[in-house]
N, C-alpha and C positions, 0 to 999 in steps of 0.2 A: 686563232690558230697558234697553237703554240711551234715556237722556231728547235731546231735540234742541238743539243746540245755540244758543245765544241770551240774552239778558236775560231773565228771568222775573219777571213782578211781584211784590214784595219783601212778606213779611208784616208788617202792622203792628208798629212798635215800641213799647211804651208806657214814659212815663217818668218822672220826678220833680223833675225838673231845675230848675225855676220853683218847689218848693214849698222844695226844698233851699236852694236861691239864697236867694230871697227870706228864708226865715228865721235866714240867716246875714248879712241886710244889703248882699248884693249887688246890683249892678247889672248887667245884660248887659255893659256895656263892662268893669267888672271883671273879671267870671268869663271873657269872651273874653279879655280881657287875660291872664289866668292864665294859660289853655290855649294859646294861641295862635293865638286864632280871629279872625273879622270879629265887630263885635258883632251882627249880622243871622242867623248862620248860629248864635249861640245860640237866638236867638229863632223859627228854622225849626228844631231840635231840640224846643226846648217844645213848637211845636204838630203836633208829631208829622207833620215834612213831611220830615224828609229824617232818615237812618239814621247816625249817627257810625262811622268804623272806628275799630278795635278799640283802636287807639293813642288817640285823640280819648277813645273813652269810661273808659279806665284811665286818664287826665289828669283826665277830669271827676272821676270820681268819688274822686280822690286828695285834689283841690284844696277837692271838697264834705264829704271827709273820711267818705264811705260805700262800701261795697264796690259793686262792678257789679252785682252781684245786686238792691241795693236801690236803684237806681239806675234802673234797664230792666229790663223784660220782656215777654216776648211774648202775655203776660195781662196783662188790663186790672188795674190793683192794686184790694185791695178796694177803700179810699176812692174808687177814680174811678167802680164799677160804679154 
């Protein structure tokens, strides 16, 4: 069956990124500064409003010194249930 073509509403991504930050002493302007971001579009990562590609989130999670896996996922992680 082929599917029709278009945007489709994205599944939530859940992530870690503010708890990682924070307990390495970061700032948003830092950690955007790392990666190469705005510091606002970190802080629309945290609260789970917009999705990083794939390039964005192998930076984040180099710079936060965890793999993507521990980083994002498409389950809520236990701590946040």
């Amino acid at each position: 069956m082929l599917r029709a073509m278009g945007r489709q509403k994205e599944e939530p991504l859940f992530n870690r990124i503010e708890a990682a930050r924070t307990a390495q002493g970061l700032s948003r302007q830092a950690l955007a500064d790392a990666v190469g971001v705005h510091y606002q579009t970190i802080g629309y990562l945290e609260r789970g409003e917009y999705s990083p590609s794939l390039t964005l989130a192998l930076r984040l999670a180099e710079v936060l010194g965890l793999s993507v896996q521990a980083l994002f996922s498409v389950r809520p992680f236990e701590a946040d249930r």
